[in-house]
C-alpha positions as CSV (number, residue, x, y, z in Angstrom):
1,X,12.9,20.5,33.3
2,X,12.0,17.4,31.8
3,X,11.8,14.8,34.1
4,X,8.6,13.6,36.6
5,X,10.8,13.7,39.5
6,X,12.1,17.2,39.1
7,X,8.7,18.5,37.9
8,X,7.0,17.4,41.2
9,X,9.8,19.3,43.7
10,X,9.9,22.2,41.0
11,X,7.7,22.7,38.7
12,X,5.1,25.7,38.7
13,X,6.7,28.1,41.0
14,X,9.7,30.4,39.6
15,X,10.9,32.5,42.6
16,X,12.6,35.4,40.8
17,X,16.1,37.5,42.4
18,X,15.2,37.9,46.2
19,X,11.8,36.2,46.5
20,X,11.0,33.5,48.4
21,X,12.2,30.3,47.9
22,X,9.2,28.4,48.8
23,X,5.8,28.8,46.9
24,X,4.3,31.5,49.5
25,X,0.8,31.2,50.9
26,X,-0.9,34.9,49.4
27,X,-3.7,35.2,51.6
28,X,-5.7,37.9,50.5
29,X,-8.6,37.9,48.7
30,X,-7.8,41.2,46.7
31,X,-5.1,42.6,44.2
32,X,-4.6,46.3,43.9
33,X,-4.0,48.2,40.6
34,X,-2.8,51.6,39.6
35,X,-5.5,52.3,37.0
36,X,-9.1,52.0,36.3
37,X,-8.0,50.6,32.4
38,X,-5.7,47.6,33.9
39,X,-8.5,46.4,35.7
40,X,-10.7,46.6,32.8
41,X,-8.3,44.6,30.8
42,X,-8.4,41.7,33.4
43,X,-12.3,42.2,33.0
44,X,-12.3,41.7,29.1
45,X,-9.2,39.0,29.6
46,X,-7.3,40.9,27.3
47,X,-4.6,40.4,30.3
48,X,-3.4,38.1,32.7
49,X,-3.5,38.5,36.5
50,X,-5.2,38.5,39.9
51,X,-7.8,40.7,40.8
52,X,-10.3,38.8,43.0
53,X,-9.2,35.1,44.4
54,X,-12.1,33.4,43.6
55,X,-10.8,33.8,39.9
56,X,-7.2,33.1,40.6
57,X,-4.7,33.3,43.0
58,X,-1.2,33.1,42.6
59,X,-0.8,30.2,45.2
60,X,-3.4,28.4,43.9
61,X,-2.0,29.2,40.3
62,X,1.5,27.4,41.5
63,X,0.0,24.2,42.2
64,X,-2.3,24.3,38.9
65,X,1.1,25.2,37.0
66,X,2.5,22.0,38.5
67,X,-0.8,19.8,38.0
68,X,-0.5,20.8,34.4
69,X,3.3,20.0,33.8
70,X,3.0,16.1,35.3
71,X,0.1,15.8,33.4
72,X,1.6,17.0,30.4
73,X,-1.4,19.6,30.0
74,X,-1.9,23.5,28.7
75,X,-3.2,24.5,31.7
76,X,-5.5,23.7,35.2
77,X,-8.1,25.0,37.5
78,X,-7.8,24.3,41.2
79,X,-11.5,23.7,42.6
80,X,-12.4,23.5,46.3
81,X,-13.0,19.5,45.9
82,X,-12.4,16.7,43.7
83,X,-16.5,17.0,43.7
84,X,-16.3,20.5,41.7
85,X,-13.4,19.5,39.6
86,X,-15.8,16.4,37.7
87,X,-18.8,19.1,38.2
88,X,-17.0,21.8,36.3
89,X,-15.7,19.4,33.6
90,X,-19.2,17.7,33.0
91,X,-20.6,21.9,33.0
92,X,-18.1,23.1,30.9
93,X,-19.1,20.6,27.8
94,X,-23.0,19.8,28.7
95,X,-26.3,21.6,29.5
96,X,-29.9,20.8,29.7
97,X,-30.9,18.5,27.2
98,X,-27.5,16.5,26.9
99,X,-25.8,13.5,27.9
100,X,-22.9,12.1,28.8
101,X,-21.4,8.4,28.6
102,X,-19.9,7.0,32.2
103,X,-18.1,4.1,33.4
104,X,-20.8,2.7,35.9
105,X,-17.3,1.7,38.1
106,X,-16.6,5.3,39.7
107,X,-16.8,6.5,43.0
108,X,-19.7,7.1,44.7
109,X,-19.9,10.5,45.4
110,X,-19.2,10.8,41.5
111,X,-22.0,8.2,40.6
112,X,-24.7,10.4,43.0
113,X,-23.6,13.2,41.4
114,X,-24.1,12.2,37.8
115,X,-27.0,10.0,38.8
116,X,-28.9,12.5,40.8
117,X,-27.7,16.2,40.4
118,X,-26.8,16.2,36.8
119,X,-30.2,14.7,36.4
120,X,-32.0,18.1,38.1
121,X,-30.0,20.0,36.1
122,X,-31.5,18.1,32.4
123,X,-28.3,16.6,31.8
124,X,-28.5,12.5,31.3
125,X,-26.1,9.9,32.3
126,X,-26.2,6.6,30.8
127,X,-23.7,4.1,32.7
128,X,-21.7,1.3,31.5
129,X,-18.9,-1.1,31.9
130,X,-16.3,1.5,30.4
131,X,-14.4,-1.0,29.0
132,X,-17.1,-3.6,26.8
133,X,-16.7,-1.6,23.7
134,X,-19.8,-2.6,22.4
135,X,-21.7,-1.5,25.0
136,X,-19.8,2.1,25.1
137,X,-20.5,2.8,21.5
138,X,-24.1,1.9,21.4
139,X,-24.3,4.4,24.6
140,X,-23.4,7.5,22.5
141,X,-25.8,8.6,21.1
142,X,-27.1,12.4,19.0
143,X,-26.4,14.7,22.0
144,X,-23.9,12.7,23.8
145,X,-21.3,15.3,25.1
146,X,-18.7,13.6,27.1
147,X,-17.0,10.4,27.8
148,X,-16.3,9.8,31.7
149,X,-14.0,7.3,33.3
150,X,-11.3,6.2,36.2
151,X,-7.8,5.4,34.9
152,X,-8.3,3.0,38.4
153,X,-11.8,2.8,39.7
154,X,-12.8,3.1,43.3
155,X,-13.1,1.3,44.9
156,X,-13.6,-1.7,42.0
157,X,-9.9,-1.3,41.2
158,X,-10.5,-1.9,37.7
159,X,-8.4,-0.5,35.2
160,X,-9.8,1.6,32.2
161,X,-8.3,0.7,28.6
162,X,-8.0,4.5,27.7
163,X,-6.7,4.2,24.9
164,X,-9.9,1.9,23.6
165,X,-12.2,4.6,25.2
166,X,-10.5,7.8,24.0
167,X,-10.6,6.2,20.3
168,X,-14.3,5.6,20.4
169,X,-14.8,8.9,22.2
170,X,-13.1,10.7,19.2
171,X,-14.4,8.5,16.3
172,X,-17.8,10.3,17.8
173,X,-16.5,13.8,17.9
174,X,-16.5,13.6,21.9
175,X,-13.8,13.8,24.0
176,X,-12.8,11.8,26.8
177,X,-12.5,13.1,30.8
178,X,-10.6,10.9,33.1
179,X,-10.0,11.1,36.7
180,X,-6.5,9.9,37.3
181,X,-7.1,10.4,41.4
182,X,-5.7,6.8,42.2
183,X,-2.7,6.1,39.8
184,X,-1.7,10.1,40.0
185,X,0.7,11.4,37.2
186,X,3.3,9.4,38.1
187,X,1.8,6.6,37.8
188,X,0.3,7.0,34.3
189,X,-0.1,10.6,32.6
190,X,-4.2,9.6,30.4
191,X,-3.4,12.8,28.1
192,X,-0.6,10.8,26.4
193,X,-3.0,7.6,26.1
194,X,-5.6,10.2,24.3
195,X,-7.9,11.3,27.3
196,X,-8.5,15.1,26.7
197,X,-9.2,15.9,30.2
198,X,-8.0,15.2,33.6
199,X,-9.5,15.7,37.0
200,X,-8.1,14.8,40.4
201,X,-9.5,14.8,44.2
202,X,-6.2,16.3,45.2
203,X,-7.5,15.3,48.9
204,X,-5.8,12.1,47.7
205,X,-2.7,11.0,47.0
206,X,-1.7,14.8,45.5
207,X,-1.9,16.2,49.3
208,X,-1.1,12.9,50.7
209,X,-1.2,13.7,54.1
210,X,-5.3,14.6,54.6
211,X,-5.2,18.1,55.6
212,X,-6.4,19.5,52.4
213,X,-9.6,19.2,50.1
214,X,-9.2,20.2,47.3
215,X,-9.8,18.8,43.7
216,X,-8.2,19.8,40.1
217,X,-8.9,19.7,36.2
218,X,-6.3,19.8,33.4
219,X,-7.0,20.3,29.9
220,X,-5.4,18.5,27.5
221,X,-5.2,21.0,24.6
222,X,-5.6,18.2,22.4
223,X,-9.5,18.6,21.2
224,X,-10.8,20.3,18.4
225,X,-14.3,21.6,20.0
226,X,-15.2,24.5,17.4
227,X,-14.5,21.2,14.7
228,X,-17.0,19.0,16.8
229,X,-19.9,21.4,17.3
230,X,-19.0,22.7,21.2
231,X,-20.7,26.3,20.8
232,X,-20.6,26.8,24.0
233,X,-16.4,27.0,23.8
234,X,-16.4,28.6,20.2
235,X,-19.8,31.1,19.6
236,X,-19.3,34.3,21.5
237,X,-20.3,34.1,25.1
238,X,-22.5,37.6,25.5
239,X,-21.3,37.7,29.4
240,X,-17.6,38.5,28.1
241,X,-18.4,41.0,25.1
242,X,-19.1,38.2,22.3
243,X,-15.5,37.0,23.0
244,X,-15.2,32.9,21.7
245,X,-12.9,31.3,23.7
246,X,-11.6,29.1,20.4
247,X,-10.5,31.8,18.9
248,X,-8.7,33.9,21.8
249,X,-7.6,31.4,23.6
250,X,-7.1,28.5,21.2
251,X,-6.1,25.2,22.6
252,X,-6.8,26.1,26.0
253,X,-10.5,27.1,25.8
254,X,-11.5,24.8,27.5
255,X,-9.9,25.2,30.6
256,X,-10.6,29.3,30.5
257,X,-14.2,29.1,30.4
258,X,-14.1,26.7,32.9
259,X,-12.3,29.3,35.3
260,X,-13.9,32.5,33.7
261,X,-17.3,31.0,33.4
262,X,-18.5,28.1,35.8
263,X,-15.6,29.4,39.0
264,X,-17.0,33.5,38.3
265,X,-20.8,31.8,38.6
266,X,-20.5,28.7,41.0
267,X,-17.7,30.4,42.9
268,X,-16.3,26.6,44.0
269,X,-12.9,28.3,44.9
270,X,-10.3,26.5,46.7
271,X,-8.4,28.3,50.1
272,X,-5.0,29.6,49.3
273,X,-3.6,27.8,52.3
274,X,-4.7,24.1,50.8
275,X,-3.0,25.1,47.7
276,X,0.1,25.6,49.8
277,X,-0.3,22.6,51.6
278,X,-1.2,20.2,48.7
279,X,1.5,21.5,47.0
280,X,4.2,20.6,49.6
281,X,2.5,17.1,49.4
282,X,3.0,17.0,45.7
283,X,7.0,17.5,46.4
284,X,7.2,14.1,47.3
285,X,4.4,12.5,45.3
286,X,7.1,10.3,43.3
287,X,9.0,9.4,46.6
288,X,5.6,8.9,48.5
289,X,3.4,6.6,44.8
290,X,6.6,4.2,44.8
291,X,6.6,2.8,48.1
292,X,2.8,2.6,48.3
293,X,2.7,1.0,45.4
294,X,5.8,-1.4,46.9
295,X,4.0,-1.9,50.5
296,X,0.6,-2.1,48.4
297,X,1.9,-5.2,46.3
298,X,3.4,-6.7,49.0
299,X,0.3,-6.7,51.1
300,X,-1.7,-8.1,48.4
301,X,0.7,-11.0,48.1
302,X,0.1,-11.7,51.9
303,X,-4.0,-11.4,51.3
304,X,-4.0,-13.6,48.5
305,X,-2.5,-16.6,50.9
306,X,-4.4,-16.0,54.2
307,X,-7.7,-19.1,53.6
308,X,-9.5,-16.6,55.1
309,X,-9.1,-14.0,52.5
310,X,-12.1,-15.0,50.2
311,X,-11.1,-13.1,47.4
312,X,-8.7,-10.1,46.6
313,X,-8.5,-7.4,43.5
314,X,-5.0,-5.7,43.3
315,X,-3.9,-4.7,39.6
316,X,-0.9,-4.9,39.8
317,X,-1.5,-8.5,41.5
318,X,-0.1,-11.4,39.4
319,X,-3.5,-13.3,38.1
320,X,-5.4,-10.0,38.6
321,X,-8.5,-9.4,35.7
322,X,-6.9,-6.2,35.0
323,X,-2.8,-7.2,35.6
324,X,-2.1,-6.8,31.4
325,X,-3.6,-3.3,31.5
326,X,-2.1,-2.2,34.4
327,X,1.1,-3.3,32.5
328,X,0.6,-1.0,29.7
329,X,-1.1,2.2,31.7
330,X,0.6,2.0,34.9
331,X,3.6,0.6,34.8
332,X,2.8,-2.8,36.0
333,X,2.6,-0.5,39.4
334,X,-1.5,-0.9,41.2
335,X,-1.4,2.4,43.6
336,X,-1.6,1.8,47.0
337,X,-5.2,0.9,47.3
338,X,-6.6,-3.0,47.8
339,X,-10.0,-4.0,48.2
340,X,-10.5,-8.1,49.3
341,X,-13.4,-9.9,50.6
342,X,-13.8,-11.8,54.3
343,X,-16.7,-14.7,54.5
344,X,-19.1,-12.2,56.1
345,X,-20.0,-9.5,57.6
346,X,-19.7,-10.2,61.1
347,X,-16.1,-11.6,60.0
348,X,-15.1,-8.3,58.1
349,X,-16.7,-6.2,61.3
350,X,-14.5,-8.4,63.3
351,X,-11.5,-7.8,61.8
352,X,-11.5,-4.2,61.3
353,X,-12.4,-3.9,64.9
354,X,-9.3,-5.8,66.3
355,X,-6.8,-3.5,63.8
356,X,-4.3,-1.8,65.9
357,X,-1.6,0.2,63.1
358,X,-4.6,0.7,60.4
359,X,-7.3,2.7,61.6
360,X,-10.9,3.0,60.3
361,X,-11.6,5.9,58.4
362,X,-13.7,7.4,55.5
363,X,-10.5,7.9,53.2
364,X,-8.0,6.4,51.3
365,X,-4.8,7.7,49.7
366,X,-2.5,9.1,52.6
367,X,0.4,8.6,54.1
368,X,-1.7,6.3,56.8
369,X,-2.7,2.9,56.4
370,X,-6.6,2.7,56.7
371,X,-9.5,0.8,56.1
372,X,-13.2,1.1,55.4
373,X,-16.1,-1.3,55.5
374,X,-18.3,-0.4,52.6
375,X,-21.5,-1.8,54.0
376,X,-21.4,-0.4,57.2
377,X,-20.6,3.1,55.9
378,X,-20.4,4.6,52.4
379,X,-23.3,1.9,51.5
380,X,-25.1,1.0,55.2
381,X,-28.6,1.7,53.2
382,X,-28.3,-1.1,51.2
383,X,-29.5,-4.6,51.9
384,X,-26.9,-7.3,52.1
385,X,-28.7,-8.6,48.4
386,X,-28.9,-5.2,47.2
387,X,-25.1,-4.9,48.1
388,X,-24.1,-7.9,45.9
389,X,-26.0,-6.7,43.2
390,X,-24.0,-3.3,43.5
391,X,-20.6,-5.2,43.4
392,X,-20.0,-4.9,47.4
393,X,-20.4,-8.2,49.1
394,X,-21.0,-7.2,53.0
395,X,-17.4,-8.7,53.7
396,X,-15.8,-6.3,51.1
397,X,-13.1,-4.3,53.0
398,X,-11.0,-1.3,51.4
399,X,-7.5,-1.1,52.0
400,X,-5.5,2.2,51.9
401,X,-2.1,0.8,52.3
402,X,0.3,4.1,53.8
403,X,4.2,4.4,53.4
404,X,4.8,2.7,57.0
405,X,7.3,0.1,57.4
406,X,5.0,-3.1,55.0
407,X,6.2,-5.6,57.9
408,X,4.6,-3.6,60.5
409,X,1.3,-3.4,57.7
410,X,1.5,-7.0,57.7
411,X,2.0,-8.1,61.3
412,X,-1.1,-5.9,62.5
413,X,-3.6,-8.0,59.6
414,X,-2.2,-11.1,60.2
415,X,-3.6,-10.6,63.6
416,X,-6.4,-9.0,63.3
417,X,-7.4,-11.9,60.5
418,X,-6.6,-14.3,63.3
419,X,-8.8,-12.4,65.4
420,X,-11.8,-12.5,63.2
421,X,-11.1,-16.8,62.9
């Protein structure tokens, strides 16, 4: 199969002669074998195959298949949360006494991590606007181990030039992680643009319905590590017999070790069940990214010529900072996610309170049109000037805009603006 559409309802499940049709939920923990040597062979990885779920399972290994086919990838890990999935990728590549390059325009839970939990562990972040070029190259530096970025950022909405970046990256012997959470693979696919690896929150858009954590990380295949000094992927790792991943596994060391190494010792391993359901989300990813990305547009259209809409960011908006990138990476398409600004506060409190078809919630990217007031939730301990200063004014208001009817969308802002007058 060949085509995006038929990967996402196909892709990663082969039933053979009289098995089910459906990508089953296997929900056991444990595999059996019929001799002490086969199990010893999935040990050494000499073979492939289930033996204990927090390694693999072979619903969980249906929806990394597919993962790895959109994103045009050698192969994936399934992690409990999109958390783990940047966690592992950051791991796999860096240890005490490294650092890694990041776009200071990620999500928040991303940006603690890096900025405080990486930093327990020895392993420095320095932050920048991912796409000044000047100001990325002068941030790598001897020891630098990874480049880290948003192919859209949230909630900035910017869009990340990865092409630029992944150039850079490589001219440094570094390779380039993007988390493609927002535009999904159908919207842009960073591995052909040069990123070498990919990590969702498959909470997002890839479930689509918010029933399921989960995050996931695809490798690329398309970086030489043993080439570039990554010892950790090509000198033998003493807790698997001296085996070097480089040379067993060859393009897809990166993503073993990650499962072999960091899931066997950190044990972030997602529940069978989300695998099932996330996967019957990604069916209809293609159906579900087009009319976001329709309603999406068409809502930011209506923003942009309300007075009381300060300002709007929508890449995919005509005028938009980012509209020419968003041409070239995503298809001229902006995802379903719009962030604008109301004169206040009080104004942005108001209007969010008088919503009657959006609700307020703490996440974006389902079916479900919602909102979110940064500065009275994922930010509330910052001061109104300490906001600004963050990007946020305290009338910023996220918009997840669902697959309902976009007249229906429309209707319930218009008077819930009219509300906040």
């Amino acid at each position: 199969m060949s085509q995006l559409e038929t990967k996402c309802v196909q892709a990663g499940y082969e039933p053979a002669n009289g098995e089910p049709r459906v990508v089953p939920v296997i929900q056991s923990t444990t595999y059996k074998y019929s001799s002490v040597e086969e199990v010893g062979d999935l040990f050494d990885l000499k073979t492939d195959g289930y033996f204990y779920t927090r390694l693999a399972n072979p619903t969980c290994a249906a929806l990394e298949n597919k993962m790895a086919a959109l994103e045009g990838g050698v192969g994936a890990l399934y992690t409990s949360s999109g958390q783990a999935a940047s966690l592992f990728a950051v791991l796999n590549l860096a240890s005490a006494g490294d650092r890694i390059v990041s776009s200071a325009n990620i999500y928040g839970g991303t940006l603690n991590l890096f900025n405080v939990t990486l930093r327990k562990l020895g392993i420095d972040v320095d932050f920048v606007d991912i796409n000044n070029f000047a100001a990325l190259e002068k941030a790598i530096v001897p020891g630098t181990k990874a480049v880290f970025a948003e192919t859209i950022a949230n909630p900035a909405l910017t869009v990340a030039d990865i092409e630029k970046i992944a150039a850079i990256a490589h001219d440094h012997g570094i390779p380039l992680i993007i988390d493609n959470t927002f535009a999904t693979p159908v919207i842009c696919r960073p591995i052909e643009w040069g990123a070498d690896i990919v990590v969702h929150s498959t909470s997002k858009y890839s479930d689509g319905h918010a029933v399921a954590l989960g995050g996931i990380i695809v490798d690329g295949g398309t970086f030489d590590w043993k080439a570039n000094g990554y010892k950790g992927l090509s000198e033998p790792d003493e807790s698997y017999h001296g085996l070097s991943y480089t040379e067993v596994f060859g393009k897809a060391a990166f993503i073993v070790k990650a499962r072999v190494q960091l899931m066997r010792d950190l044990g972030s391993a997602p529940a069978p069940m989300n695998a099932f359901l996330t996967n019957l989300g990604m069916e209809t990813l293609h159906l579900r990214m087009e009319r976001h990305c329709e309603n999406a547009l068409r809502v930011a259209r209506f923003l942009k010529a309300e007075k009381s809409v300060v300002s709007i960011k929508y890449p995919a908006l005509e005028g938009d900072a980012d509209y020419d990138r968003a041409a070239k990476y995503l298809g001229g398409k902006g995802s379903g996610v719009i962030t604008f600004e109301l004169a206040s506060r009080e104004k942005a409190i108001a209007f969010m309170n008088a919503l009657k078809l959006a609700k307020i919630v703490v996440h974006v990217a389902d079916v479900r049109t919602g909102v979110l007031h940064p500065a009275s939730s994922t930010h509330r301990q910052l001061t109104d000037r300490q906001l600004i200063e963050a990007g946020i004014h305290p009338g910023t208001i996220r918009l997840s805009v669902g697959i309902e009817n976009a007249e229906d969308i429309i209707a319930d802002l218009k008077q819930a603006l009219k509300a906040a007058d």
